[in-house]
C-alpha positions as CSV (number, residue, x, y, z in Angstrom):
1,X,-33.9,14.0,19.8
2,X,-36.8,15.4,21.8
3,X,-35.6,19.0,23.5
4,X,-36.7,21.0,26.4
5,X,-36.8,24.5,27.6
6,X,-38.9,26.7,29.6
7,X,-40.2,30.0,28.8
8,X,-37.6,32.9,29.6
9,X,-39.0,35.7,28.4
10,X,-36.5,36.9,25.8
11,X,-35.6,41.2,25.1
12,X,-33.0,40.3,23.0
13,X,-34.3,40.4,19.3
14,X,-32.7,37.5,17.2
15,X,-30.8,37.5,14.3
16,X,-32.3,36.5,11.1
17,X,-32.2,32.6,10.0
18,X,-31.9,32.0,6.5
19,X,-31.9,28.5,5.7
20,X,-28.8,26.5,4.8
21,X,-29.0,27.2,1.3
22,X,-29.3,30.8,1.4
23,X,-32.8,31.4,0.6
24,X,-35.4,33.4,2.6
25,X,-36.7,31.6,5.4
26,X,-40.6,32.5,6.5
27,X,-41.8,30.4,9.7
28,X,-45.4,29.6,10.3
29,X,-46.3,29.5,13.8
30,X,-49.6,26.8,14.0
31,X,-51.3,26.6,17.7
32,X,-52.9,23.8,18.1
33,X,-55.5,22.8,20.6
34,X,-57.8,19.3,20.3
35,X,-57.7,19.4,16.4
36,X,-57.2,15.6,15.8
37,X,-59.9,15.6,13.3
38,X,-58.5,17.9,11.0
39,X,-54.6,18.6,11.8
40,X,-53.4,16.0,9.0
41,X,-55.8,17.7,6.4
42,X,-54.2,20.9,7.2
43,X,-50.9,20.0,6.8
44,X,-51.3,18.6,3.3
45,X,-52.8,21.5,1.9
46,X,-50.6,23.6,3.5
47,X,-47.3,21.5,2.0
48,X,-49.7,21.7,-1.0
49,X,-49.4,25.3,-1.3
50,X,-45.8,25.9,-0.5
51,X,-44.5,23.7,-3.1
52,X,-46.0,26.1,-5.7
53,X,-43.0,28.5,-3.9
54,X,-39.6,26.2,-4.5
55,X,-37.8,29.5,-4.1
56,X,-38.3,30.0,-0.5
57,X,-37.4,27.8,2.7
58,X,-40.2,27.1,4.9
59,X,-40.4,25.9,8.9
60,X,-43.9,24.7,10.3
61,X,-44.0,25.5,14.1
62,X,-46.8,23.6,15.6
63,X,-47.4,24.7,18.8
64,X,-49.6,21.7,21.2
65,X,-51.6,23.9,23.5
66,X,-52.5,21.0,26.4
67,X,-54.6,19.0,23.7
68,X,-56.7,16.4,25.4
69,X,-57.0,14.2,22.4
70,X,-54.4,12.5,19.8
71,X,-53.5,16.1,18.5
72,X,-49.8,15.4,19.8
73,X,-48.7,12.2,18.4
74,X,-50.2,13.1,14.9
75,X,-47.8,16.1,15.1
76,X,-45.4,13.4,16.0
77,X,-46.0,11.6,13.2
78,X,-45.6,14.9,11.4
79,X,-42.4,15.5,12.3
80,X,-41.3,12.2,11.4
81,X,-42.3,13.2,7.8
82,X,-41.5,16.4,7.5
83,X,-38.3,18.0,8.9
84,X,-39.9,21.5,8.5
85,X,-42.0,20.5,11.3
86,X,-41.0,21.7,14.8
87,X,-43.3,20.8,17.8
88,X,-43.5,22.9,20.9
89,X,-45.4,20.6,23.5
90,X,-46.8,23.1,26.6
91,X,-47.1,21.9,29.4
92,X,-50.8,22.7,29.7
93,X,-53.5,24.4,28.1
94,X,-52.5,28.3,28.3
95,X,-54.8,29.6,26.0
96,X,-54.9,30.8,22.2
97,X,-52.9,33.8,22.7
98,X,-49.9,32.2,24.6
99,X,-49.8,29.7,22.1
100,X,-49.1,32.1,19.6
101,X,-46.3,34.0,22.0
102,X,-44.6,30.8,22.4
103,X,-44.9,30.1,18.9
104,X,-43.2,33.3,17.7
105,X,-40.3,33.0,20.5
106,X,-39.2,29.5,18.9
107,X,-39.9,30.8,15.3
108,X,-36.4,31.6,13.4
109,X,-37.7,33.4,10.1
110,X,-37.2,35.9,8.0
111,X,-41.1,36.2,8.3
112,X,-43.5,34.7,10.6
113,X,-47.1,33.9,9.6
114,X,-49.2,33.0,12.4
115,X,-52.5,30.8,11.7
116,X,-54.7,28.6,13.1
117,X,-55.1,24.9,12.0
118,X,-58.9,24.6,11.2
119,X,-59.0,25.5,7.8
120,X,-60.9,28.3,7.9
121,X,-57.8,30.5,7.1
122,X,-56.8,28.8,3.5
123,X,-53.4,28.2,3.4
124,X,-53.3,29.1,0.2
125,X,-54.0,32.8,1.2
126,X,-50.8,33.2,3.2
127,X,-48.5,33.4,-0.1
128,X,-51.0,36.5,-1.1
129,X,-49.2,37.4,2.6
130,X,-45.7,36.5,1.6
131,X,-46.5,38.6,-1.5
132,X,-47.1,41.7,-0.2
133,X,-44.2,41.3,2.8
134,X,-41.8,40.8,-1.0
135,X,-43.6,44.3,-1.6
136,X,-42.5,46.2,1.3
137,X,-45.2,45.5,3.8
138,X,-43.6,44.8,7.3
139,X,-47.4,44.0,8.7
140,X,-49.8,42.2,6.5
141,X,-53.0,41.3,7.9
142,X,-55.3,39.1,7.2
143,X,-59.0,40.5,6.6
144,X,-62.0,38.9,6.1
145,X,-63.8,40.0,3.1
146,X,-66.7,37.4,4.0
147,X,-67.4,34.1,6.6
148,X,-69.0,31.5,6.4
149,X,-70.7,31.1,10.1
150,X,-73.6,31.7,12.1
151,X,-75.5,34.8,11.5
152,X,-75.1,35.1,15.5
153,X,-71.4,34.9,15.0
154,X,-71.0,37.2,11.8
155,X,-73.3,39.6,13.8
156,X,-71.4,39.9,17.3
157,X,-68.1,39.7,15.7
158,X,-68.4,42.7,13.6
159,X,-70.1,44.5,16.4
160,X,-67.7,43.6,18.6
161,X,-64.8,44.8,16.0
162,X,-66.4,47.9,15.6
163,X,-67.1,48.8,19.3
164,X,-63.5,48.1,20.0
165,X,-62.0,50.2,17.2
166,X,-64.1,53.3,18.0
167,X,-63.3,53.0,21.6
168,X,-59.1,52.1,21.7
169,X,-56.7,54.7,21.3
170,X,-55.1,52.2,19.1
171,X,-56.0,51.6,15.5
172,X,-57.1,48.1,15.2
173,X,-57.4,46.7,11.8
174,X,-61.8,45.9,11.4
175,X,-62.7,41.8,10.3
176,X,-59.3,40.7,11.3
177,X,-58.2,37.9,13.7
178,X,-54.9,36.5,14.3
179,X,-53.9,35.8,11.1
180,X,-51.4,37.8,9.6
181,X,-47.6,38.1,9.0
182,X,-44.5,39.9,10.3
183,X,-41.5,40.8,9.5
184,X,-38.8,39.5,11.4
185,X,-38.1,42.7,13.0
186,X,-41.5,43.3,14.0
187,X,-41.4,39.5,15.4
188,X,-38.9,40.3,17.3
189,X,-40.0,43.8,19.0
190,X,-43.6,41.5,19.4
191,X,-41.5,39.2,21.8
192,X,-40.2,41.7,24.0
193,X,-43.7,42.4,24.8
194,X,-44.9,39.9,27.9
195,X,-47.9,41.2,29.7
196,X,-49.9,38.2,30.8
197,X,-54.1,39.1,29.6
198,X,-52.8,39.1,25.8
199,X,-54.5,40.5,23.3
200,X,-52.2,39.9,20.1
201,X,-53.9,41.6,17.2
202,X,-54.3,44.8,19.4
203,X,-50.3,44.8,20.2
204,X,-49.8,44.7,16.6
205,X,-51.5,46.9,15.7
206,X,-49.9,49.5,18.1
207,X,-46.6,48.7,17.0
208,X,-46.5,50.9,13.7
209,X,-44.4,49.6,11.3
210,X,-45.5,49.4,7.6
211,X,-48.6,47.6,7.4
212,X,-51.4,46.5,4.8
213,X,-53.7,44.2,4.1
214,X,-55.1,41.5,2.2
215,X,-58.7,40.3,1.9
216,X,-60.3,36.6,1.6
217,X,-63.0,34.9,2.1
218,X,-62.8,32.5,5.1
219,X,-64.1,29.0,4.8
220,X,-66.1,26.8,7.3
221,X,-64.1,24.9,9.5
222,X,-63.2,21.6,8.1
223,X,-63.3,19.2,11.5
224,X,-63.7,19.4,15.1
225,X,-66.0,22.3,17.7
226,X,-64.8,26.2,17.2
227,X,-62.4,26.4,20.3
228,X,-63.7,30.1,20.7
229,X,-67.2,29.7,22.6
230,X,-68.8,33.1,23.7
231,X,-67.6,32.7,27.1
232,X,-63.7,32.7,25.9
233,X,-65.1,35.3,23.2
234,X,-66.4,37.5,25.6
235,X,-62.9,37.1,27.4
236,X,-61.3,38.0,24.3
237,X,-63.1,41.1,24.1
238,X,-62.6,42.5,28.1
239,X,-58.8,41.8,27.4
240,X,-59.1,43.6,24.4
241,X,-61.1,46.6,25.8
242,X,-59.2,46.7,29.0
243,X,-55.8,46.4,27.6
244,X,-55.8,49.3,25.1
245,X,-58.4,51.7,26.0
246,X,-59.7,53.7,29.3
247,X,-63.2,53.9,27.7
248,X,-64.3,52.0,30.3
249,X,-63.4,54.1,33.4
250,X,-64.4,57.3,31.8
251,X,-67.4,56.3,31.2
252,X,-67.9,55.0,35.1
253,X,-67.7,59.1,35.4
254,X,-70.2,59.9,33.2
255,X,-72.7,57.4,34.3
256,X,-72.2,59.2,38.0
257,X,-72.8,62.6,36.9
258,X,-76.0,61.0,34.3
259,X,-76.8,59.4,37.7
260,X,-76.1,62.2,39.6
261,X,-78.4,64.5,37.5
262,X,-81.5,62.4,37.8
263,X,-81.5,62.5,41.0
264,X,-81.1,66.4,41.4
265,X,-84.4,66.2,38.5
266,X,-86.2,63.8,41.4
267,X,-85.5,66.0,43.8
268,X,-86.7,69.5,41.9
269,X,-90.0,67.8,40.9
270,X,-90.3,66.2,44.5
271,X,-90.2,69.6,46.1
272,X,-92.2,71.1,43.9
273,X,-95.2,68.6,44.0
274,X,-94.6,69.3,48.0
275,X,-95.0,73.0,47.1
276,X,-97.1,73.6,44.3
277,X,-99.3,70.8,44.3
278,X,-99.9,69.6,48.1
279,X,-102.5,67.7,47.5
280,X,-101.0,65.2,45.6
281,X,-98.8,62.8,47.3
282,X,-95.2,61.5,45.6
283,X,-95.6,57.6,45.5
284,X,-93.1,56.4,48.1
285,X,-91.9,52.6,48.7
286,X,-92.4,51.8,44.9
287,X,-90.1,55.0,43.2
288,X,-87.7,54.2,46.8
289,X,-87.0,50.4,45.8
290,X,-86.5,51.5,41.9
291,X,-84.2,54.5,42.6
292,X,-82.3,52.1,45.2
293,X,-82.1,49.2,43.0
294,X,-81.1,51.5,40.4
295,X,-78.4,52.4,42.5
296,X,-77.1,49.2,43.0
297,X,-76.7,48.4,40.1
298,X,-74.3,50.9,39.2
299,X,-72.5,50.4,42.1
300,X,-71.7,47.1,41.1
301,X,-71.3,47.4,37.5
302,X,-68.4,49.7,38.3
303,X,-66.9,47.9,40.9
304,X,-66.9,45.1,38.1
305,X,-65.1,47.4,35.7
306,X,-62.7,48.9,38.1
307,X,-62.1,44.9,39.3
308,X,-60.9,43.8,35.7
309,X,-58.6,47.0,35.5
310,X,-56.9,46.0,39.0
311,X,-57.6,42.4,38.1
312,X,-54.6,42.5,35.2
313,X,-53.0,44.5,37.2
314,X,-52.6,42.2,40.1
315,X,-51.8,39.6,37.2
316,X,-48.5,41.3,35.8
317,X,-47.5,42.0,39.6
318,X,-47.2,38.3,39.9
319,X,-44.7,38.5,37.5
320,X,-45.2,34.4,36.6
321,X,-44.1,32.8,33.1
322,X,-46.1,33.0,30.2
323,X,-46.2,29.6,29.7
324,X,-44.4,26.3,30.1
325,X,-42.7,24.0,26.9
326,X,-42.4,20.4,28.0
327,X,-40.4,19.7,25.3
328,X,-39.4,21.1,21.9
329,X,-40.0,18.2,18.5
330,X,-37.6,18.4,15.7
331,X,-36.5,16.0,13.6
332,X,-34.4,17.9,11.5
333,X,-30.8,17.2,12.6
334,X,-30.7,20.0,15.1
């Protein structure tokens, strides 16, 4: 039967669930957002890979993220098939990041890989994951040794990952998305963890913990539009920015004094034209409208960057839910 809930936020870590025969239990949490085209695909080759692991118990959590198309009865149909299969329906479209929050508070495993459904993350490379968790690993991420996209893409995205790294207090891993596993411990401590402009892969990364990684070579996506345009991107990357680093404000300070100092150099070479050299004349109305315009500009650019500082703030003061479930999907006698 169909279940509901809503969204508590939850501080109290969960204790482990093993399946019923005893054997280590590793949860995949799968958002899922207009991927029709390709969801069934998935699925097979990810069932493909886990039989090649009989001695471990699996549970798929697919989470619906407010898909327009027929994304949610094909997960029906899933379900149906496959009592690993666990649907969590929201209510709307929350974004990538909630997705994956609400996916890890319903996941029950000993380990929790979190993945997206296009195929460009094989499924085949999370056992490498599950291998080196067996190691000792509490974090393993996921990093991409190569990808097969746009030059544009390939360009901005290791840009942006280096940019990011070098300006963070926080050590975020380079060429790595969301893709990664936890232990359930770390799950766990990841849940309790709420704030509203998410950025996922940078909370993890802050946590400590034990953590490694494992390289591959991601593939092209196999169906559908990339549901990361640059506008969401770029959103991405200002909660990334904002939410673990002060780069931003500080360097509002040293534009003023940079500011600050070419004027005082205007003003020297302005008085001494008047002085030394009287009988040439400063130009006026052109250098007034550039130095004013100038001006401006920085005004506004950091009002824009003080704005998205007191912009999250003002989000978190709201205090609302992460997100909404409509209902929860199992069909495996729970």
């Amino acid at each position: 039967m169909p279940d509901t809930s809503d969204a508590a936020p939850a501080t109290v870590p969960r204790p482990r669930a093993t399946a019923a025969t005893g054997t280590t239990l590793v949860s995949y949490v799968l958002p899922v957002f207009d991927e029709q085209d390709g969801i069934r695909r998935f699925h097979d080759e990810l069932a493909a890979a886990l039989r090649t692991r009989p001695e471990l118990s699996f549970e798929l959590v697919y989470v619906n993220d407010g898909s327009a198309d027929a994304s949610l009865a094909i997960l029906r149909d899933l379900a149906k098939n496959d009592p690993r299969v666990r649907i969590v329906d929201l209510a709307r479209n929350f974004g990538h990041q909630m997705a994956i929050t609400a996916g890890l508070d319903e996941a029950r495993g000993d380990a929790v890989i979190v993945m997206d459904t296009d195929l460009q993350d094989p499924p085949r490379v999370s056992l490498e994951l599950i291998d080196a968790w067996r190691d000792g690993a509490e974090i393993v991420h996921a990093r991409r040794r190569s990808r097969r996209d746009t030059r544009f893409k390939r360009a901005t995205a290791a840009a942006y990952y280096r940019v990011l790294r070098a300006c963070t207090e926080v050590d975020i891993p380079l060429d790595t998305g969301d893709f990664r596993l936890l232990d359930r411990r770390v799950a766990d401590e990841l849940r309790r963890y709420r704030e509203r402009s998410r950025f996922v892969r940078g909370i993890v990364a802050s946590m400590g913990f034990t953590q490694t990684e494992v390289f591959f070579d991601r593939d092209e996506r196999f169906a559908g539009e990339t549901k990361y345009p640059l506008r969401k991107m770029a959103r991405l990357a200002v909660d990334g920015m904002t939410g673990f680093s002060t780069v931003p404000l500080k360097l509002i300070t040293r534009l003023g004094f940079a500011v600050l100092t070419l004027s005082f150099a205007g003003i020297v070479y302005a008085l001494a034209m008047k002085v030394f050299r009287p009988d040439i004349t400063v130009s006026g109305w052109t250098m007034l409208m550039v130095v004013v315009l100038f001006l401006g500009g920085v005004q506004m650019l950091s009002l824009g960057v003080l704005g998205s500082y007191i912009g999250r703030t003002y989000s978190e003061a709201q205090g609302r839910p992460l997100y909404i479930v409509r209902q929860v999907v199992r069909h495996d006698g729970d």
